[in-house]
C-alpha positions in Angstrom: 6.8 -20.1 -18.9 4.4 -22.9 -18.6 3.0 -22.0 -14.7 0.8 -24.7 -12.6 -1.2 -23.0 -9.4 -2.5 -25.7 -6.8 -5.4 -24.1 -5.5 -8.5 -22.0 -6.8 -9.2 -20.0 -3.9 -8.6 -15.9 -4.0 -5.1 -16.2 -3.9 -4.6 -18.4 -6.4 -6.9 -17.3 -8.9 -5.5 -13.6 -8.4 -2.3 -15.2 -8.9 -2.8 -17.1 -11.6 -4.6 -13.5 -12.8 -1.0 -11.7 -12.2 1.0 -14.2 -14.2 -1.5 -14.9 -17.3 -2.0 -11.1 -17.5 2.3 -10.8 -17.8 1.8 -13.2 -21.0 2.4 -17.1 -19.3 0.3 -20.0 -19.9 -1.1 -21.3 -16.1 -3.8 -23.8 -15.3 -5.1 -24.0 -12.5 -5.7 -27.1 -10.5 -8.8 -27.1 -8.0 -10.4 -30.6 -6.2 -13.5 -28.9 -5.6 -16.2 -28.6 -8.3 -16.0 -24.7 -8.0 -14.4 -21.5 -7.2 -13.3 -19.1 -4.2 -11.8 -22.2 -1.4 -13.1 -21.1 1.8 -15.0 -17.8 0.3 -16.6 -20.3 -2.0 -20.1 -20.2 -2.4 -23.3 -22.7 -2.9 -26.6 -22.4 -4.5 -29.7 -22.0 -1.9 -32.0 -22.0 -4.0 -34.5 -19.7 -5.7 -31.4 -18.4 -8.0 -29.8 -17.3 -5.1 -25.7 -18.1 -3.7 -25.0 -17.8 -0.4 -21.0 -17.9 0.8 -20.6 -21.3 2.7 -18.4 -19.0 5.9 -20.3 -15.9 6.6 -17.6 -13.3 4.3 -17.7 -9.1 4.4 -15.5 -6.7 4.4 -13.8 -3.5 6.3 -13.5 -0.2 5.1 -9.6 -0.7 5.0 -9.8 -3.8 3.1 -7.9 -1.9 0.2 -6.4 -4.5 -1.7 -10.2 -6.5 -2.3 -11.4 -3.0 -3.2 -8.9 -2.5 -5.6 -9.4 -5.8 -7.2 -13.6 -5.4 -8.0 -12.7 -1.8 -9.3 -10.3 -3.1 -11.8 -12.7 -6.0 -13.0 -15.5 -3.3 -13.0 -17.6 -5.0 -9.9 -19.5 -3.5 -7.1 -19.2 -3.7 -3.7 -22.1 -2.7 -1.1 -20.9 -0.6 2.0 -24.0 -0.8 5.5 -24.2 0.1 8.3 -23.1 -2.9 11.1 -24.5 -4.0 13.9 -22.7 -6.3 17.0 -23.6 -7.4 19.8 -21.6 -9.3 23.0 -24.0 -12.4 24.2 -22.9 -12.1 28.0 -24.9 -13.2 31.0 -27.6 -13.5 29.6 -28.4 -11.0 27.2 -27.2 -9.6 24.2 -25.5 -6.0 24.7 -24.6 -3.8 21.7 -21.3 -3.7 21.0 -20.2 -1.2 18.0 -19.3 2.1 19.2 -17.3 3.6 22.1 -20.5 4.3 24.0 -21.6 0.4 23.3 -18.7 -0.2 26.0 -19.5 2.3 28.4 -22.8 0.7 28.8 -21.5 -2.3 29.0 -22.9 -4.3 32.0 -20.9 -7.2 32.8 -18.1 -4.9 33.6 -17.7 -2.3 36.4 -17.5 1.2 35.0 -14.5 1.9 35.4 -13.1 -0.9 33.7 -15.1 -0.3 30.7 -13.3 3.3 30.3 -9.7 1.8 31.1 -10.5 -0.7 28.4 -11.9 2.0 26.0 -8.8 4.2 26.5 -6.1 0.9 26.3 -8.0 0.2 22.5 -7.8 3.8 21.5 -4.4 3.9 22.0 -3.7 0.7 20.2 -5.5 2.3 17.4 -4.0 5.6 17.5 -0.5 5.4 18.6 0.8 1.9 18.7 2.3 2.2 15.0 4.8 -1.2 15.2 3.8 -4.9 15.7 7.2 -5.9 17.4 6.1 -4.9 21.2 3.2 -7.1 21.1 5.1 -10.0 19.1 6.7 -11.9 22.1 3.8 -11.3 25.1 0.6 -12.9 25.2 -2.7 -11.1 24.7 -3.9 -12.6 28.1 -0.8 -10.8 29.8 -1.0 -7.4 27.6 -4.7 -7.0 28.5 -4.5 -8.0 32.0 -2.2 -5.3 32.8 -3.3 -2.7 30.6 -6.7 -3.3 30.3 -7.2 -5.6 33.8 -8.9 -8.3 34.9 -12.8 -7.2 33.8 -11.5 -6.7 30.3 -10.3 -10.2 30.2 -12.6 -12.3 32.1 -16.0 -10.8 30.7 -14.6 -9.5 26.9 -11.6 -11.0 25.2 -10.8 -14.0 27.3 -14.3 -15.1 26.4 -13.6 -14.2 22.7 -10.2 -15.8 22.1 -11.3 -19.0 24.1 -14.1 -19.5 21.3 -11.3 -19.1 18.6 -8.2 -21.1 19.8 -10.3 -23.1 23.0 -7.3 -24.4 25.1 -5.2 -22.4 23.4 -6.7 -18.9 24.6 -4.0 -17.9 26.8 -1.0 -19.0 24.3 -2.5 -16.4 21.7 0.3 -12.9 20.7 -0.9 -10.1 21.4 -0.1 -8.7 18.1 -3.4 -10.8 16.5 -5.7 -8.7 18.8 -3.3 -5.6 18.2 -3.3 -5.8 14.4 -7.4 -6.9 14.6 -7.8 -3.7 16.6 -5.9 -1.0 14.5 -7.8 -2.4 11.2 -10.7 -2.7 12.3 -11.9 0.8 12.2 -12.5 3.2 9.0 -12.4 7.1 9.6 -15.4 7.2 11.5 -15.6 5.6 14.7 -19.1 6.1 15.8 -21.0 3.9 13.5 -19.2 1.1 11.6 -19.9 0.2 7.9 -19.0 -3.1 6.3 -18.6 -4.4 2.6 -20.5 -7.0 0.7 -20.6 -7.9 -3.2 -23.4 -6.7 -5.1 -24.3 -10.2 -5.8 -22.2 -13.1 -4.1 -19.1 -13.4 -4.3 -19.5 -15.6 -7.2 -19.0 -12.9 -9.1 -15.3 -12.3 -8.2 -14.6 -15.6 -9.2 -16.3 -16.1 -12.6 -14.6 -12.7 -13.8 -11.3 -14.1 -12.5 -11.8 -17.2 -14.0 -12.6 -15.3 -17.1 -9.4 -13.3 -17.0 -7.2 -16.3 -16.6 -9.3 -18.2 -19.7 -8.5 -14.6 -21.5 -5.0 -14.9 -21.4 -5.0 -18.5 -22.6 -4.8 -19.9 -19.3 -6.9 -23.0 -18.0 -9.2 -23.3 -14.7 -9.7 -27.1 -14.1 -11.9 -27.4 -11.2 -12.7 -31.0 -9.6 -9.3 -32.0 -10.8 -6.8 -32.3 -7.6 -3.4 -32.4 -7.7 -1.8 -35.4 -6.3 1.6 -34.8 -6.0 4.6 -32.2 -6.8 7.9 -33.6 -7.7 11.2 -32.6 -7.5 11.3 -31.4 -11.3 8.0 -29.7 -11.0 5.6 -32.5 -12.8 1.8 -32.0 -11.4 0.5 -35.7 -11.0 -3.5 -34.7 -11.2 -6.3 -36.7 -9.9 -9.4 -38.2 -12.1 -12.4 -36.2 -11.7 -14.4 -36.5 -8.7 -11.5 -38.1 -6.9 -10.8 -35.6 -4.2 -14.4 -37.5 -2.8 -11.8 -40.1 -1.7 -10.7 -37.8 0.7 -8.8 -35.3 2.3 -5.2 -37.3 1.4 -3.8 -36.7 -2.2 -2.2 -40.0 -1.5 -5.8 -41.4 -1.4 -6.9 -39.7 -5.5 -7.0 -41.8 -8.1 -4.3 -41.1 -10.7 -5.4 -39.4 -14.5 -2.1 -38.2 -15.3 0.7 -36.0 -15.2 2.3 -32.1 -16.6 5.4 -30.7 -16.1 5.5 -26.6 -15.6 9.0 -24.0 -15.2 6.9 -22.8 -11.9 4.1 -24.2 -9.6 2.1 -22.3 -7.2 0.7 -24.3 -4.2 -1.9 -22.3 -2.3 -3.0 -24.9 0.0 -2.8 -25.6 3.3 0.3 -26.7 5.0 0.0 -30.2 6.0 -1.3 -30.8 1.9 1.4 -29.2 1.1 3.7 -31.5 2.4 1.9 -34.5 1.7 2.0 -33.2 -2.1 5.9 -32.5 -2.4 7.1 -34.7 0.9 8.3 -31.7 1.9 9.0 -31.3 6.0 5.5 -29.7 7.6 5.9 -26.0 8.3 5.3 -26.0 12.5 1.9 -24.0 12.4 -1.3 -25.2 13.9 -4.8 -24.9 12.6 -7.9 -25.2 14.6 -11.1 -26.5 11.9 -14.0 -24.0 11.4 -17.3 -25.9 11.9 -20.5 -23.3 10.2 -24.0 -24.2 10.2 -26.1 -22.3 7.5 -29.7 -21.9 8.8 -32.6 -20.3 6.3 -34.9 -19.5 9.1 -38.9 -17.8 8.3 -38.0 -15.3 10.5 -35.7 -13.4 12.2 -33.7 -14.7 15.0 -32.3 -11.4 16.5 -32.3 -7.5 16.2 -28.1 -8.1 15.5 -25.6 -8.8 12.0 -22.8 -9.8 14.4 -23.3 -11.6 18.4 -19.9 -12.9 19.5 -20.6 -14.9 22.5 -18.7 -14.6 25.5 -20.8 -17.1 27.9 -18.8 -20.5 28.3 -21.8 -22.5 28.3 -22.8 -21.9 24.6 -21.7 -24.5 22.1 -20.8 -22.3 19.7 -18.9 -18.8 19.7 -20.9 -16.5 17.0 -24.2 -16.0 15.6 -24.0 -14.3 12.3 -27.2 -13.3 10.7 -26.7 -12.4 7.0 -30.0 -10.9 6.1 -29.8 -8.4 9.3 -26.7 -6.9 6.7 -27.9 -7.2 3.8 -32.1 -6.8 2.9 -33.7 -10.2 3.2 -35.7 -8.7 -0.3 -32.3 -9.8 -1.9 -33.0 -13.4 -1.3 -37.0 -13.2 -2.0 -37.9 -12.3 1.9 -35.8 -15.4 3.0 -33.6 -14.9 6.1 -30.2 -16.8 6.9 -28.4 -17.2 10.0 -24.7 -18.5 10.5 -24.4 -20.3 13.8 -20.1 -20.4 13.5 -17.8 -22.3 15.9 -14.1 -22.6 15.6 -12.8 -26.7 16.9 -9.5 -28.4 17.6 -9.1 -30.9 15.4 -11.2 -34.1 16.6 -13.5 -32.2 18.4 -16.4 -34.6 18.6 -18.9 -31.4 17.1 -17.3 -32.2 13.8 -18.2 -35.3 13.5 -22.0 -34.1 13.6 -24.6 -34.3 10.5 -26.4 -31.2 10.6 -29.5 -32.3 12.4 -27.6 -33.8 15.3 -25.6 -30.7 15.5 -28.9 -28.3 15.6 -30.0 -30.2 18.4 -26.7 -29.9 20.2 -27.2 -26.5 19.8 -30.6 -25.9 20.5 -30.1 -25.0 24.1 -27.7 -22.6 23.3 -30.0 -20.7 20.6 -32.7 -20.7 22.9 -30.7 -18.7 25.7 -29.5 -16.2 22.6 -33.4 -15.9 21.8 -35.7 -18.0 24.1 -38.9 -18.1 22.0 -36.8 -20.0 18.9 -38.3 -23.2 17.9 -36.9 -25.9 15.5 -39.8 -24.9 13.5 -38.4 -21.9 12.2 -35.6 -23.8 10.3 -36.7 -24.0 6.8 -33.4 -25.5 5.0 -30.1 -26.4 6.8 -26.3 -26.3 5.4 -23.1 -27.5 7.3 -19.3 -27.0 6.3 -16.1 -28.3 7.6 -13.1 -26.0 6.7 -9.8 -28.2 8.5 -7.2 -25.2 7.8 -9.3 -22.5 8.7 -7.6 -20.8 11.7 -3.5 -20.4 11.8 -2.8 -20.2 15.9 -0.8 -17.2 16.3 1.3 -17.9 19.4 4.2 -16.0 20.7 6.6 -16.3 18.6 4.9 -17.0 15.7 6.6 -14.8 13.2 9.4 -16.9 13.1 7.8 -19.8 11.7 6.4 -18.7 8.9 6.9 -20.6 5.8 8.5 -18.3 2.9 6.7 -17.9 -0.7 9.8 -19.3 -2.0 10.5 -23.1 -1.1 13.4 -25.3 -0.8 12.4 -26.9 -4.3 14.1 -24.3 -7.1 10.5 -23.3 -8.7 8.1 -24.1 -6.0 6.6 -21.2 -4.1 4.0 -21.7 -1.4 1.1 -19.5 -0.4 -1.5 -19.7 2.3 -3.1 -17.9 4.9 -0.4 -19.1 7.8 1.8 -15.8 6.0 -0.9 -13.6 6.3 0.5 -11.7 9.0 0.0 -9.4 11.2 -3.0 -9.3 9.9 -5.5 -12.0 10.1 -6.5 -14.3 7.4 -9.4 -13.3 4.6 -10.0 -12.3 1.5 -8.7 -8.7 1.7 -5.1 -10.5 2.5 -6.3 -13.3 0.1 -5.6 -11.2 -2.9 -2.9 -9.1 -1.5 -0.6 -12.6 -1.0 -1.7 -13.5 -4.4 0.1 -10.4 -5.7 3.0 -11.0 -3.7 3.2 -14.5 -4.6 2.7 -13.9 -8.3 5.5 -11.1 -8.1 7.9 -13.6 -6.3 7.6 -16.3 -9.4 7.3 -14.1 -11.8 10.7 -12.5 -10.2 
């Protein structure tokens, strides 16, 4: 079979991986000028890559795993360090004692909290329960007020905004139960030996091995009917986010395409009705700093008045001597769509959130910025309402041929690249089928 995938993200390069390596020609079609979608990363300099979204990974990311030992890559497992910014200060937040001595809640709140996530993790075995409640209700009665005012309210109001109390519970249950590895008293994390770059160049290689074709900067334009690819010219996807909007450089016909991008592309690619899930946009500013900005890898930030709802600091993970003694802090937020923080260049948005890195650490000073990156990912969140498991789109569409993948079916689990390559498999298994 001649096999088209839309998309050169993790899931479709392990895709088009899966169905080169069972002896069919695929190219691969990609309007960015690289690799990895939103794992994709960009040169900072000094021979150094740095993902554009913070990325790492859990000790039960198994699939990932799987996928660097069978391409003979490495993976890094450290120690982790989090924090909860909350009136005023930054409190550890790793272990089980972290929550005891966790101020902004009364004590014994902190224990009926403690308990309520220990038997998520231990004994709540099936998603269905939490499917068809909200987390705002769940927690509230089995967790109480405390838990949701000062910790998770907070938390899923700087992921979804207005949209906080709409959230299942089964995104916090499913968050919960994978969360931790064997060993619950000090948490380790996963990172590549060098970038993630990596993974994608011995991907890419894989594909090229098996005849197959990875044409990045070349967007697809539209799908048809009969399953002819109508690509853009190079450079076009600059036009815009539309692939009605790409100027035109011809056409292919393939037995199967692959479409691994987000919904609302989707459908403007095959006129296809719009599968009814949301996205909110993820808005990350990439700061090389001269010095270190906290003592933390991980401060999710539970105080309102903050512009922003994390403060990820890369080289508090992994050894700053990795990058030449340079440090790098990701200052995340998570946006409805026309929130007016995404239209922001990255100076304007530093000074937006000046104020708010200055209550996170007082002394910090504009001075300390070195270098400054900013991405917009529109489709980076899928809001997991009640309900929510009904409207997921199938792999297999209502076009004979056409088969959809993207991180709205990454579920219970949220989206990343851990699920990344496990929906590749499935949606390489499902063609290939």
């Amino acid at each position: 079979m001649r096999v088209a995938v839309i998309g050169a993200g993790v899931c479709g390069l392990v895709a088009a991986h899966r169905i080169g390596a069972a002896g069919h020609e695929v190219d691969v079609y990609e309007r960015w000028p690289g690799l990895g979608g939103q794992a994709a990363t960009i040169d900072v300099g000094g021979g150094h890559r740095l993902e554009r979204y913070y990325h790492h990974l859990f000790t039960t990311d198994r699939h990932i795993a799987a996928l660097y030992e069978e391409l003979g890559l490495q993976l890094e497992w450290r120690p982790s360090s989090v924090a909860m910014f909350a009136h005023g200060r930054q409190w550890p937040f790793t272990t089980p004692g972290d929550l005891l001595r966790f101020g902004p809640m009364p004590p014994f709140d902190r224990v009926r909290m403690g308990l309520a996530v220990l038997a998520l993790q231990r004994f709540a075995n099936t998603q269905a329960p939490f499917e068809r409640v909200t987390a705002r209700a769940w927690i509230e009665k089995w967790m109480g007020g405390a838990a949701w005012r000062e910790v998770w309210g907070p938390m899923l109001r700087g992921k979804f905004g207005a949209r906080a109390d709409d959230i299942a519970m089964v995104w916090i249950w499913n968050k919960l139960r994978l969360r931790r590895g064997e060993d619950a008293r000090e948490e380790h994390l996963g990172y590549p030996r060098r970038s993630w770059e990596h993974l994608f160049a011995a991907l890419e290689h894989e594909i090229e091995s098996h005849g197959g074709r990875v044409l990045i900067d070349r967007p697809a334009a539209r799908i048809s009917a009969d399953l002819e690819v109508t690509f853009g010219a190079t450079g076009s996807f600059r036009a815009g986010h539309d692939p009605r909007a790409f100027e035109r450089a011809g056409a292919e016909r393939y037995d199967r395409v692959l479409a691994t991008v987000p919904n609302d592309v989707f459908a403007q690619l095959t006129g296809l009705p719009e599968p009814p899930i949301e996205y909110f946009a993820a808005l990350c500013l990439l700061l090389e700093l001269d010095r270190r900005f906290s003592d933390y890898y991980w401060t999710n930030v539970a105080d309102r008045d903050l512009p922003f709802v994390g403060l990820i600091e890369h080289t508090n993970f992994i050894d700053p001597a990795r990058y030449d003694g340079r440090r790098f802090l990701y200052v995340a937020n998570y946006l409805e769509h026309g929130h007016e923080l995404l239209g922001l260049d990255p100076d304007a948005l530093l000074e937006r959130y000046l104020p708010g890195l200055r209550k996170v650490n007082p002394a910090f000073d504009t001075a300390w910025v070195r270098n400054r990156w900013l991405h917009r990912e529109p489709a980076a969140q899928p809001i997991v309402t009640v309900g929510y498991h009904e409207r997921i789109p199938p792999l297999k569409t209502a076009i004979e041929g056409l088969y959809l993948a993207n991180t709205t079916q990454v579920y219970p689990e949220d989206r990343g690249t851990n699920y990344a390559v496990r929906l590749g498999d499935e949606a390489a298994a499902a063609l290939l089928a």
